[in-house]
C-alpha positions as CSV (number, residue, x, y, z in Angstrom):
1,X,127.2,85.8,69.1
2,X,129.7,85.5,71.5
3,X,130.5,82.6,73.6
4,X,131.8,83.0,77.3
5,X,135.1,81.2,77.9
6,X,133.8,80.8,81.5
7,X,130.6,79.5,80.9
8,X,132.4,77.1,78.6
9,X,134.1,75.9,80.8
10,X,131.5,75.4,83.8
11,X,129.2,73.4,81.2
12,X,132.5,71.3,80.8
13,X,133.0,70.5,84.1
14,X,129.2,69.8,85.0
15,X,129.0,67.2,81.8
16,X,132.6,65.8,83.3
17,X,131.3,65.4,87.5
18,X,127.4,64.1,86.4
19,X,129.7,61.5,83.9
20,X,131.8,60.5,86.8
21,X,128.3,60.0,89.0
22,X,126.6,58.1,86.4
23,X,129.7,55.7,85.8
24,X,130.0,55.6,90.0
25,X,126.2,54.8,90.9
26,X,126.5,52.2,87.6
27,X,129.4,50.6,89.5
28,X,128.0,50.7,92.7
29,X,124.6,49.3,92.2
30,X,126.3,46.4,89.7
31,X,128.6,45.8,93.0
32,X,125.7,45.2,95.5
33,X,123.5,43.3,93.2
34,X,125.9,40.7,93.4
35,X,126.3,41.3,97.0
36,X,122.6,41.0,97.8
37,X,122.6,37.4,95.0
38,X,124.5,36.1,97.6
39,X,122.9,34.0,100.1
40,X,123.7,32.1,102.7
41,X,122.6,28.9,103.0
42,X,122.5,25.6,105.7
43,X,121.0,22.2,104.9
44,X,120.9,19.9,108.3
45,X,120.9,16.1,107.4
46,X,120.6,13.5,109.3
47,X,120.0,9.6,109.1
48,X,120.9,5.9,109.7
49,X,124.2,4.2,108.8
50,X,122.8,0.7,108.5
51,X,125.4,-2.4,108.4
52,X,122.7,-4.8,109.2
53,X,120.5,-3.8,105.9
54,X,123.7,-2.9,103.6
55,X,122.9,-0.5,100.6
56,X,123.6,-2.4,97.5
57,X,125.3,0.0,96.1
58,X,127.5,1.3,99.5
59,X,125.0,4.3,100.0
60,X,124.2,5.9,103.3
61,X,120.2,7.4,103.1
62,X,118.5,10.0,105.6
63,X,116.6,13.1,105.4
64,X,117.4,16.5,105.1
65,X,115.9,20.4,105.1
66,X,117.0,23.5,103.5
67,X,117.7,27.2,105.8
68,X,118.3,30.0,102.9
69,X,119.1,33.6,104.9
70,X,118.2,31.6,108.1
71,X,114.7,30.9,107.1
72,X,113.1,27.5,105.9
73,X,113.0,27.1,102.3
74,X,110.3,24.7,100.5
75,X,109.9,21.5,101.8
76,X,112.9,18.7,103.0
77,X,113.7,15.4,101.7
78,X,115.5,12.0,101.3
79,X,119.1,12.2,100.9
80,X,121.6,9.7,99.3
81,X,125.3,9.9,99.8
82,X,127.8,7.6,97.5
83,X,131.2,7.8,98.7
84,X,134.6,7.0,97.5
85,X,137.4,6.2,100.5
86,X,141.0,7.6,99.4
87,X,144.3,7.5,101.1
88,X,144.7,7.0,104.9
89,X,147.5,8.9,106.6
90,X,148.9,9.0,110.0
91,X,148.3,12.9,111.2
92,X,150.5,13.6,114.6
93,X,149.2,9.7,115.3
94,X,145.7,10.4,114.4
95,X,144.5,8.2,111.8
96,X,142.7,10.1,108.7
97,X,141.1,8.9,105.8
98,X,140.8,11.3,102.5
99,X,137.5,10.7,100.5
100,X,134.9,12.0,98.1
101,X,131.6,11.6,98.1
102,X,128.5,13.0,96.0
103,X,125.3,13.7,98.3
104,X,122.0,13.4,95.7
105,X,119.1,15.6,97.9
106,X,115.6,15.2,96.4
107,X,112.2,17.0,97.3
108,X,109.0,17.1,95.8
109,X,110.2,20.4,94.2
110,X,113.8,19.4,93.1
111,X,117.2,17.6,93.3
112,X,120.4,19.1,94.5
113,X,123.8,17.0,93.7
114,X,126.8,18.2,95.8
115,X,130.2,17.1,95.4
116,X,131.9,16.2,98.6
117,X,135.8,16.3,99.5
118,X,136.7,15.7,103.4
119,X,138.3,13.6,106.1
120,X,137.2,11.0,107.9
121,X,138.5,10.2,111.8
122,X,136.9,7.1,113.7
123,X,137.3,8.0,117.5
124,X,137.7,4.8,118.6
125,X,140.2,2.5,116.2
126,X,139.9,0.0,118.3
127,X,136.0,-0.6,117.3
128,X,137.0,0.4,113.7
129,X,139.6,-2.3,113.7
130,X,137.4,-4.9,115.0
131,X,134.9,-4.5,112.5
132,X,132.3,-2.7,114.2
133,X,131.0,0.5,113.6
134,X,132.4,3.5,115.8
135,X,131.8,7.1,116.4
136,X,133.0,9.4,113.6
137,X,134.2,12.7,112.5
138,X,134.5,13.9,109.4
139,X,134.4,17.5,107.6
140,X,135.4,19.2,104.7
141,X,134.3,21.0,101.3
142,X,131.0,20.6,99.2
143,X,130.1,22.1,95.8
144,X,126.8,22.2,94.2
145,X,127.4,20.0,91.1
146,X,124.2,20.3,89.8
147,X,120.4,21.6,90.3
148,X,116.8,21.1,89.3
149,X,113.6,22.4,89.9
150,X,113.3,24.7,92.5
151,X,117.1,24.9,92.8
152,X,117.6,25.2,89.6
153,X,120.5,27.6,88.7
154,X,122.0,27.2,92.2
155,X,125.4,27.5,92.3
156,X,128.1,27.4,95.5
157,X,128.9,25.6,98.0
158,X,130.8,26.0,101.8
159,X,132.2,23.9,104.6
160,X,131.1,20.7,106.3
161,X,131.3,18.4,109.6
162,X,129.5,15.6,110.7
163,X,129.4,13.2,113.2
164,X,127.9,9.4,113.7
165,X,127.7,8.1,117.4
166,X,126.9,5.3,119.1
167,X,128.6,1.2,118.1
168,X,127.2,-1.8,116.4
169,X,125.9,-1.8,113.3
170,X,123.0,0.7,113.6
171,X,124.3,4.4,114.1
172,X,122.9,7.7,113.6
173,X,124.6,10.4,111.6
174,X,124.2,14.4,111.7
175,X,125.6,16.6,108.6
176,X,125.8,20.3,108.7
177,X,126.2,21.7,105.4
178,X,126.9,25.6,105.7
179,X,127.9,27.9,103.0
180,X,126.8,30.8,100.2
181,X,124.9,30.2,97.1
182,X,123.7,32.0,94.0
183,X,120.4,31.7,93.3
């Protein structure tokens, strides 16, 4: 029997194109599954910063809840922040202060611990410098550290700003924690 050099070469070509598809859609469909892993996520804290009870151990406490995709997800919690003051620095006259801090979130379904690295402005000096506390700014970077329960296998992390208003020794702080994580 005889063999067609045309034929030949049409199988060729056919084997070679659905090759090239298979290896195409395998790329594709590896590239958005890690697309779609990828979900945004916000947690909104908020609390006391309480001079007149000090925290033993220099921690500020509130509450927080989780958005995933701009939905709630599982229930809130008590938040506990430890942080370590760094450097100040003079900033086009602004005074900044350079810290880390880890932020320890626990639910009835799990803990999150996120690593913090941001700045720190008081808006009025003069109240800082007197002792008392004053309204603040700060922002930065956070990191998931670690994850259990529900979160567990969470990795990521995003951008941050808070504020704290109000003087005296009792003042109320807001966090907005925004970002991408992998489930």
């Amino acid at each position: 029997m005889r063999s067609l050099p045309g034929c030949r070469v049409r199988v060729v070509m056919f084997v070679s194109l659905l090759s090239v598809s298979m290896i195409a859609l395998a790329v594709g469909s590896v590239a958005s599954g890690n697309a779609a892993s990828r979900s945004l996520i916000e947690i909104h804290e908020s609390g006391t910063i309480n001079q007149t009870k000090p925290d033993s151990q220099g921690a500020v406490r509130g509450k927080f809840t989780i958005m995933l995709k701009k939905t709630p997800f599982g229930p809130g919690g008590t938040t506990v922040i430890y942080g370590n003051p760094g450097s100040t620095r003079s900033v086009n006259g602004e005074v900044q202060t350079h810290f880390t801090a880890t932020d320890h979130l626990t639910s009835k379904t799990g803990t999150l611990e996120i690593a913090v690295t941001g700045t720190h402005i008081d808006l009025n000096t003069k109240l800082a410098s007197s002792g008392l506390v004053g309204s603040a700014a700060e922002y930065g970077t956070w990191k998931i550290r670690s994850a259990t329960g529900i979160y567990e296998g969470w990795k990521g992390g995003g951008n941050w700003a808070s504020a704290a208003v109000g003087y005296g020794k009792i003042q109320p702080y807001s966090v907005e924690w925004d970002g991408y994580i992998t489930p």
